[in-house]
HTML snippet that shows the backbone in 3Dmol.js (N, CA, C, O; Angstrom):
<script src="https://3Dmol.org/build/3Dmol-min.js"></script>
<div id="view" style="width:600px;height:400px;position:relative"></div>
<script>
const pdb = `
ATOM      1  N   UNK A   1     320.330  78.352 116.225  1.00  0.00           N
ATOM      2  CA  UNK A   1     319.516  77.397 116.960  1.00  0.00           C
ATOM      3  C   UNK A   1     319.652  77.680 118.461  1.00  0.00           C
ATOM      4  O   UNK A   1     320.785  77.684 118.944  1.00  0.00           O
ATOM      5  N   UNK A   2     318.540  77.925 119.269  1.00  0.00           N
ATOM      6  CA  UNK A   2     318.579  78.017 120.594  1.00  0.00           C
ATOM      7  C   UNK A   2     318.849  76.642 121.288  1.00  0.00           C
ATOM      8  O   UNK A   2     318.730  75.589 120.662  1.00  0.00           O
ATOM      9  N   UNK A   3     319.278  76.695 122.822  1.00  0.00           N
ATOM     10  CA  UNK A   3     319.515  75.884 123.505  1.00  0.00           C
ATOM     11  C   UNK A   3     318.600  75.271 124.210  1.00  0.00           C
ATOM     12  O   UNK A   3     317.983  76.004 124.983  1.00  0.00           O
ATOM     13  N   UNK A   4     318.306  74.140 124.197  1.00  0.00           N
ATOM     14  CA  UNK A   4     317.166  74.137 125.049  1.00  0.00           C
ATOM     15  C   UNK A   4     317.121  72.987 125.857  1.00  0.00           C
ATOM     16  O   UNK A   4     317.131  71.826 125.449  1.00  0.00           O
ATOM     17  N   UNK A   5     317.046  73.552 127.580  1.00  0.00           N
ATOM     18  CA  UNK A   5     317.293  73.097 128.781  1.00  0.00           C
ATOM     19  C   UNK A   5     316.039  71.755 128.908  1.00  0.00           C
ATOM     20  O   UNK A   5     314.826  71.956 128.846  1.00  0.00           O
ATOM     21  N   UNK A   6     316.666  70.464 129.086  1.00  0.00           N
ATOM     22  CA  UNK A   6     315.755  69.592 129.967  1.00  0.00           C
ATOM     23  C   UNK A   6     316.249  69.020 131.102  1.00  0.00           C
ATOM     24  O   UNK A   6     317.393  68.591 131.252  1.00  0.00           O
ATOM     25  N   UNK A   7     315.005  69.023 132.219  1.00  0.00           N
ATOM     26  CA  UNK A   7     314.917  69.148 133.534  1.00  0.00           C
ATOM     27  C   UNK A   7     314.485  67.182 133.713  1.00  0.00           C
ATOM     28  O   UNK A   7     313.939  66.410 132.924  1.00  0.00           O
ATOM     29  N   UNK A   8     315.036  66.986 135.082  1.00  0.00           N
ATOM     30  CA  UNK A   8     314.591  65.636 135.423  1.00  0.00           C
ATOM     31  C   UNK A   8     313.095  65.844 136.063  1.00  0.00           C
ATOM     32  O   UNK A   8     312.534  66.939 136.013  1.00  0.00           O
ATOM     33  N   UNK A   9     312.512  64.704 136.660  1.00  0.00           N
ATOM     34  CA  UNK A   9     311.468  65.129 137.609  1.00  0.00           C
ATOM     35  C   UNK A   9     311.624  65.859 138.785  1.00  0.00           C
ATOM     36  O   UNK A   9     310.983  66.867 139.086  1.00  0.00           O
ATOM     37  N   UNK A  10     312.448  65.348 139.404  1.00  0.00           N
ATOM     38  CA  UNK A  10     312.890  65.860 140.337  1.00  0.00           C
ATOM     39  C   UNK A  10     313.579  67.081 140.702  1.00  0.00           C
ATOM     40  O   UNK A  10     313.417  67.536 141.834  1.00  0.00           O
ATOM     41  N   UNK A  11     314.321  67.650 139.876  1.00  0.00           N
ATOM     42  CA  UNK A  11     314.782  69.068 139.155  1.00  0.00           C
ATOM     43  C   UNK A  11     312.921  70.073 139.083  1.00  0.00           C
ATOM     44  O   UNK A  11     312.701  71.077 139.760  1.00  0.00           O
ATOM     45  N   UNK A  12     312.007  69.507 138.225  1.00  0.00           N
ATOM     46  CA  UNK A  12     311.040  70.081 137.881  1.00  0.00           C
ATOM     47  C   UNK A  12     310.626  70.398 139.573  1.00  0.00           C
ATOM     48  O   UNK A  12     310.274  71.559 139.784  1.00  0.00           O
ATOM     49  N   UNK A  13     310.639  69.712 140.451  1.00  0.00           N
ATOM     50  CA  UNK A  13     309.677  69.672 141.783  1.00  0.00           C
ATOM     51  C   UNK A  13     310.125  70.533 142.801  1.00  0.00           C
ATOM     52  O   UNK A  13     309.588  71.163 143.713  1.00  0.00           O
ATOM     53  N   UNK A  14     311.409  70.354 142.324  1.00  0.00           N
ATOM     54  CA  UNK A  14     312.013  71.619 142.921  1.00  0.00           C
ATOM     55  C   UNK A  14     311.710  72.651 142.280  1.00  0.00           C
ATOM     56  O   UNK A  14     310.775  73.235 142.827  1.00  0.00           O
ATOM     57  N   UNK A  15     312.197  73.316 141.054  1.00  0.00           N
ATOM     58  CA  UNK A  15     311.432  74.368 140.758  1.00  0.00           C
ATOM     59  C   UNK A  15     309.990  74.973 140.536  1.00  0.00           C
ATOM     60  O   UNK A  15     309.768  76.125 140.164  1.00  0.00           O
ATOM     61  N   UNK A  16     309.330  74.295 140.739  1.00  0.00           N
ATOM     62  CA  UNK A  16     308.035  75.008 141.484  1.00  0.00           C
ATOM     63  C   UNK A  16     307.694  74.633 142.733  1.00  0.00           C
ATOM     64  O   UNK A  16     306.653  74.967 143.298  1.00  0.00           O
ATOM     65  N   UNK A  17     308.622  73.883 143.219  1.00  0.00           N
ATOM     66  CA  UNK A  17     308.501  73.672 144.732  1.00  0.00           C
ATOM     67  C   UNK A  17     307.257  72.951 145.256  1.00  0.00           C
ATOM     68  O   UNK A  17     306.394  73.537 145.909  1.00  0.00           O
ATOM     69  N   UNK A  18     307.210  71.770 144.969  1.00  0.00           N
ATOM     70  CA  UNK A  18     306.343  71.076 144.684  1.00  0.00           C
ATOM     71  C   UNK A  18     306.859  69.739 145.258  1.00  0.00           C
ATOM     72  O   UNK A  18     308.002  69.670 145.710  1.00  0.00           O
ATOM     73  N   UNK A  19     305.865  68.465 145.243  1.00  0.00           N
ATOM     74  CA  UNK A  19     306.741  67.386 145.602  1.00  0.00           C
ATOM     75  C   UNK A  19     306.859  66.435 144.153  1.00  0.00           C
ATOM     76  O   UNK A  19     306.616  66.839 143.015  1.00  0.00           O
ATOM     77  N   UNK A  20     307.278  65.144 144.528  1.00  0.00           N
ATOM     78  CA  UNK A  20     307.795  65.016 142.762  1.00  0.00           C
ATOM     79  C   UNK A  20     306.271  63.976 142.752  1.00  0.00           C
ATOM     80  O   UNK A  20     305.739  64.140 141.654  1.00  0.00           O
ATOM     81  N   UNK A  21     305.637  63.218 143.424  1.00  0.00           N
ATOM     82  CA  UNK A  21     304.972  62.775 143.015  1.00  0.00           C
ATOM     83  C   UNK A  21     303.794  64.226 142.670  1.00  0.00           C
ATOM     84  O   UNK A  21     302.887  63.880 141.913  1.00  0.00           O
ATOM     85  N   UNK A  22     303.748  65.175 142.955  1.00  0.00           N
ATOM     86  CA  UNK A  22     302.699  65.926 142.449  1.00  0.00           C
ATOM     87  C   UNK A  22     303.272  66.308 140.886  1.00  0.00           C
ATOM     88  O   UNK A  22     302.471  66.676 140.027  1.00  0.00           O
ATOM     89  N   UNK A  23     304.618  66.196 140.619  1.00  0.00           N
ATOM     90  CA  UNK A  23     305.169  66.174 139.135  1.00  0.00           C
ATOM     91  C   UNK A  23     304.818  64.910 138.151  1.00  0.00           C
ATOM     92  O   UNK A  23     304.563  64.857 136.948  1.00  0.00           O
ATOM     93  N   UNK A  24     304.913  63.952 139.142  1.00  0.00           N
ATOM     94  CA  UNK A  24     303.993  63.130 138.243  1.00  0.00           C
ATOM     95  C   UNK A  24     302.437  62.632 137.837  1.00  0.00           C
ATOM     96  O   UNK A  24     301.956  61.979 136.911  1.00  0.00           O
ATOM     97  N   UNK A  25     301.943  63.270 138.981  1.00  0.00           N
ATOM     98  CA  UNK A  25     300.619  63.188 138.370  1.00  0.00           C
ATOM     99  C   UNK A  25     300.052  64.455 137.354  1.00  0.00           C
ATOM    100  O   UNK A  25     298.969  64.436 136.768  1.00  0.00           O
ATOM    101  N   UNK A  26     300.788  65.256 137.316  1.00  0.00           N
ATOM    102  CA  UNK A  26     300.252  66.644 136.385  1.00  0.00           C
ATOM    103  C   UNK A  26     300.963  65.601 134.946  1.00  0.00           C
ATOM    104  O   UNK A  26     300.228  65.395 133.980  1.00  0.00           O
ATOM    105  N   UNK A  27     302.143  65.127 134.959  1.00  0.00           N
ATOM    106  CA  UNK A  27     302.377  64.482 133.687  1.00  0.00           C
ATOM    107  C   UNK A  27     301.391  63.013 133.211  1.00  0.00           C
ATOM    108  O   UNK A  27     301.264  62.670 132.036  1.00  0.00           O
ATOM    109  N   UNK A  28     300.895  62.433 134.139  1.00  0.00           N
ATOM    110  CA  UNK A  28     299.960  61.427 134.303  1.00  0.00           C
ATOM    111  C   UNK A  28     298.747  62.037 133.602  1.00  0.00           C
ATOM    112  O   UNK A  28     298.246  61.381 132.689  1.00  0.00           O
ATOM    113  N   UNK A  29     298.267  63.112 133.898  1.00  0.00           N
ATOM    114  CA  UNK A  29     296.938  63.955 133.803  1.00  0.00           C
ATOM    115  C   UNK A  29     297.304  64.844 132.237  1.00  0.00           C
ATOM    116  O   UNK A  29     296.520  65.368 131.445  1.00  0.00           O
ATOM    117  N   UNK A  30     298.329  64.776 132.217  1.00  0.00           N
ATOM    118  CA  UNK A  30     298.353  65.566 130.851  1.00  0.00           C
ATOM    119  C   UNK A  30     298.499  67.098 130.811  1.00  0.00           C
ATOM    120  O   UNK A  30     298.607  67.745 129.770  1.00  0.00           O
ATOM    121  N   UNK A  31     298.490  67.623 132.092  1.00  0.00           N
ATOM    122  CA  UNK A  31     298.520  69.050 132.477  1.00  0.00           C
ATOM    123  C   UNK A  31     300.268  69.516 132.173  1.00  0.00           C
ATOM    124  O   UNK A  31     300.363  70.688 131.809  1.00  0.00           O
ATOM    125  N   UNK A  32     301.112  69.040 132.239  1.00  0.00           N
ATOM    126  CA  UNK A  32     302.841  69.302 131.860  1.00  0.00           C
ATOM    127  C   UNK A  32     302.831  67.935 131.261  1.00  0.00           C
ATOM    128  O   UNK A  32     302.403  66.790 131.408  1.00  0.00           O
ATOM    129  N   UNK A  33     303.600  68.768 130.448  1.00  0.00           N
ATOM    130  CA  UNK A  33     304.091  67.893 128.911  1.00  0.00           C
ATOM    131  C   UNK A  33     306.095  67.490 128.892  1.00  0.00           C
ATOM    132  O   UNK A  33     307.011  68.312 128.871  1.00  0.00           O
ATOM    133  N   UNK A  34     306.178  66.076 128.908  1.00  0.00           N
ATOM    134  CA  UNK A  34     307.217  65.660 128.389  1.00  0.00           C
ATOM    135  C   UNK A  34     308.045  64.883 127.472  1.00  0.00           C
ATOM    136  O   UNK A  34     307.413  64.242 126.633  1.00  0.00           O
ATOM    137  N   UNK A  35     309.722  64.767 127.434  1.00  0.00           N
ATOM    138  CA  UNK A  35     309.465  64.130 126.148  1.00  0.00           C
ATOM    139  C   UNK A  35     310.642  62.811 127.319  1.00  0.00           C
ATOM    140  O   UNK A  35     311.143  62.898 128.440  1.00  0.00           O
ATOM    141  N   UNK A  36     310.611  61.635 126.128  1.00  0.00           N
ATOM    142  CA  UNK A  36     311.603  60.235 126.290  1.00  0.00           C
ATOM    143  C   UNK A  36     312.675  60.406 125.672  1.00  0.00           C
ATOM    144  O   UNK A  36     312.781  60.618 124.464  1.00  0.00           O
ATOM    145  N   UNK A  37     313.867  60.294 126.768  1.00  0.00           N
ATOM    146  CA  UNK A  37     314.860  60.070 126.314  1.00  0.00           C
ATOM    147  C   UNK A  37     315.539  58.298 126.551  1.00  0.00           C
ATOM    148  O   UNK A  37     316.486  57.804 127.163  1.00  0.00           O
ATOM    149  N   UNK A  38     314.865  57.992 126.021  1.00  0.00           N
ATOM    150  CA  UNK A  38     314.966  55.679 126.426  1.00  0.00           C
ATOM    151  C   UNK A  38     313.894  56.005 127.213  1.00  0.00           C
ATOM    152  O   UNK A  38     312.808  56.522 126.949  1.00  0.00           O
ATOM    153  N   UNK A  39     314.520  55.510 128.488  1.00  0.00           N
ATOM    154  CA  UNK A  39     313.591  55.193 129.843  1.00  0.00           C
ATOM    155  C   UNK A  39     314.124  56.489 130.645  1.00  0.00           C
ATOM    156  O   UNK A  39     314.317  56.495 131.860  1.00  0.00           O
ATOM    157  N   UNK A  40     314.291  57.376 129.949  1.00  0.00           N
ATOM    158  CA  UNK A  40     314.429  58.918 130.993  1.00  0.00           C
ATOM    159  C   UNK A  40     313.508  59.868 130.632  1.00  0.00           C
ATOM    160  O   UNK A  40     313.361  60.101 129.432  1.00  0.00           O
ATOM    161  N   UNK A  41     312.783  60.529 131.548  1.00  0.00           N
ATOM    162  CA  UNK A  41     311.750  61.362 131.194  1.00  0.00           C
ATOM    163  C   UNK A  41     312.337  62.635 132.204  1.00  0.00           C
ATOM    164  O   UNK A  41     312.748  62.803 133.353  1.00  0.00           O
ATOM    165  N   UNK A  42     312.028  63.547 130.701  1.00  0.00           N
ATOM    166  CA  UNK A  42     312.745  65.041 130.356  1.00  0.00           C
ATOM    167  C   UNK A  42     311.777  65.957 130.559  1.00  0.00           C
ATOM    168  O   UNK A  42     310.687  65.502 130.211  1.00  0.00           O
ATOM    169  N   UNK A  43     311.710  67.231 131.042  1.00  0.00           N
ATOM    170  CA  UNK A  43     310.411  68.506 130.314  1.00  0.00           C
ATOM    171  C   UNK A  43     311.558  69.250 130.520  1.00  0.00           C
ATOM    172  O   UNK A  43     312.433  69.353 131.380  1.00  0.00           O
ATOM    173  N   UNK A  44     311.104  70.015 128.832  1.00  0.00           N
ATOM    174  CA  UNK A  44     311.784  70.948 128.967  1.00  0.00           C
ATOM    175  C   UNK A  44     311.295  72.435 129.443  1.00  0.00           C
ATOM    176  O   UNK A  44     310.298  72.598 130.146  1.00  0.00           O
ATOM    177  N   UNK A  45     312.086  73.447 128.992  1.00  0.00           N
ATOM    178  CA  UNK A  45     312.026  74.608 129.652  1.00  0.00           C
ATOM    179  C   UNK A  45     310.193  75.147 128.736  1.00  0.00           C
ATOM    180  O   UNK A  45     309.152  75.664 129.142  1.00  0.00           O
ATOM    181  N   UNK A  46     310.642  74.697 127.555  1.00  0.00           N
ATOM    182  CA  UNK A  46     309.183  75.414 126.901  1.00  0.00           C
ATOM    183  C   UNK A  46     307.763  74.553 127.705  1.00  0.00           C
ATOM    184  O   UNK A  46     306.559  74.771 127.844  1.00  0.00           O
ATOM    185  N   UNK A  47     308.748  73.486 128.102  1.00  0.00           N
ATOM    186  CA  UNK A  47     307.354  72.115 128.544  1.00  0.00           C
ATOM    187  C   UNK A  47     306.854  73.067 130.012  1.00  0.00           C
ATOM    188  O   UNK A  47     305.718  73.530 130.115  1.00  0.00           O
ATOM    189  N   UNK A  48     307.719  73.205 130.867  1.00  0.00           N
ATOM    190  CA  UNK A  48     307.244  74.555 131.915  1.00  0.00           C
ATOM    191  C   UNK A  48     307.022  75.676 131.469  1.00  0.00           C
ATOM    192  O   UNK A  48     306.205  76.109 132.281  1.00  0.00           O
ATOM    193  N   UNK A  49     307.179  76.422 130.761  1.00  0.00           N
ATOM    194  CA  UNK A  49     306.849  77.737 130.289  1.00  0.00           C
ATOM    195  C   UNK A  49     305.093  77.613 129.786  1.00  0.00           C
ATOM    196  O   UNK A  49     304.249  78.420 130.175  1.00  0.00           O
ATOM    197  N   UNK A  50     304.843  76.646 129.021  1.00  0.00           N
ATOM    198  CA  UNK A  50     303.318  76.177 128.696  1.00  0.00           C
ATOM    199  C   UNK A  50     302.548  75.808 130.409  1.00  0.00           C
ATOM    200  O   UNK A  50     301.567  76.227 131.023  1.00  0.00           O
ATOM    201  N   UNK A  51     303.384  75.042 130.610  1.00  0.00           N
ATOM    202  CA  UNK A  51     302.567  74.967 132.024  1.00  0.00           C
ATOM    203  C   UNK A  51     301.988  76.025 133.022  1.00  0.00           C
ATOM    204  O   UNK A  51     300.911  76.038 133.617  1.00  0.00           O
ATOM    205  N   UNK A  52     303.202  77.049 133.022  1.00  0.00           N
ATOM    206  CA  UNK A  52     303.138  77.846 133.589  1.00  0.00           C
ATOM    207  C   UNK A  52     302.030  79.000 132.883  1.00  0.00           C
ATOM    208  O   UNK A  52     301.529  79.735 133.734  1.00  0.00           O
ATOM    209  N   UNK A  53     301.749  79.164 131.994  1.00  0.00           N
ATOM    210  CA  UNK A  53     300.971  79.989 131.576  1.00  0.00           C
ATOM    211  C   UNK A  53     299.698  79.382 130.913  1.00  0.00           C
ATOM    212  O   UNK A  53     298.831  80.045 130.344  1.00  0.00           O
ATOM    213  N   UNK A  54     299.705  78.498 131.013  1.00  0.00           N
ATOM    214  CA  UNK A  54     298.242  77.443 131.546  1.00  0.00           C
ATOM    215  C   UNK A  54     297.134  77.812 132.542  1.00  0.00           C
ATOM    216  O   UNK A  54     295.921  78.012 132.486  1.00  0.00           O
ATOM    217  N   UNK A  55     298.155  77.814 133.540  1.00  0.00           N
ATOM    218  CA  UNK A  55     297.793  78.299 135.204  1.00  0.00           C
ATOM    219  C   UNK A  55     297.761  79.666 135.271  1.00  0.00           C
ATOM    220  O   UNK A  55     297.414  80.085 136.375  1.00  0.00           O
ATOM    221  N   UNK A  56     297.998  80.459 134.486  1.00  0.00           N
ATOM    222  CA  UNK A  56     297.963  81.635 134.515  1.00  0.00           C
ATOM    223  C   UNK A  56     296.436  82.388 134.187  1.00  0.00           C
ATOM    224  O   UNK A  56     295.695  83.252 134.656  1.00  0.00           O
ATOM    225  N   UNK A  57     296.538  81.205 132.782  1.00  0.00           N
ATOM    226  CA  UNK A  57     295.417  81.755 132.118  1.00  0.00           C
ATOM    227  C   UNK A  57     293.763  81.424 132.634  1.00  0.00           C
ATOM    228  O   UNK A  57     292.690  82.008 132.478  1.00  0.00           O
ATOM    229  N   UNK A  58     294.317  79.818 133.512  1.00  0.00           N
ATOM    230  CA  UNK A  58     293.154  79.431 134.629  1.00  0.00           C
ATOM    231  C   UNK A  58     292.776  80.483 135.616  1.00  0.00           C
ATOM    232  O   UNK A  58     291.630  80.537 136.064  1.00  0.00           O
ATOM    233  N   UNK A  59     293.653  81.269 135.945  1.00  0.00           N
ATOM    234  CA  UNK A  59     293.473  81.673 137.367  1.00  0.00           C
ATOM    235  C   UNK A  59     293.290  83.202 136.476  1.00  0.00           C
ATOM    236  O   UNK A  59     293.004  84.158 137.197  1.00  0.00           O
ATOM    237  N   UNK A  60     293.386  83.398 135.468  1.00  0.00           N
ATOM    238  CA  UNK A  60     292.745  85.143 134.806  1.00  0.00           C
ATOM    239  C   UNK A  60     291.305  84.156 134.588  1.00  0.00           C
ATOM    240  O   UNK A  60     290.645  84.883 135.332  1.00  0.00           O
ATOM    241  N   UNK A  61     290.597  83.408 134.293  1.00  0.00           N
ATOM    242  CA  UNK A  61     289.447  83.236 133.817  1.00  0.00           C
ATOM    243  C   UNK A  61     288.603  83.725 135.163  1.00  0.00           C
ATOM    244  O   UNK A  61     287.696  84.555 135.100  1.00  0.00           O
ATOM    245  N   UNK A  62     289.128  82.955 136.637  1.00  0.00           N
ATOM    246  CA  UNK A  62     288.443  82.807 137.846  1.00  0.00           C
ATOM    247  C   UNK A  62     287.533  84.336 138.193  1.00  0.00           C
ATOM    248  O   UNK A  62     286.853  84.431 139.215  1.00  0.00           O
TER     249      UNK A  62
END
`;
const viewer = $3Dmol.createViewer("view");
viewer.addModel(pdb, "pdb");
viewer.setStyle({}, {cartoon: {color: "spectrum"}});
viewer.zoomTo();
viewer.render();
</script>
């Protein structure tokens, strides 16, 4: 079984260097995907890895 890393919001905003409310509106919008842990909200590494090649595949269509 692999390991698999979850990130806070704020963790996420930093790694794409971003601000965190722009982390929450891509999760608002449905564009990055997360999961509930209670009242803590997680994405994990696959939840950025989809994101990231989302945007990839937007910007090969252009």
């Amino acid at each position: 079984m692999s390991t698999v890393q979850a990130y806070t919001v704020e963790q996420v905003a930093e790694i794409l260097n971003v601000g965190r409310d722009k982390v929450y509106f891509l999760l608002r919008t449905g564009q990055l995907n997360s999961i509930k842990i209670g009242k803590l909200r997680r994405i994990t590494d696959r939840h950025l890895a989809d994101f990231v090649a989302s945007l990839e595949e937007n910007q090969a269509e252009v």
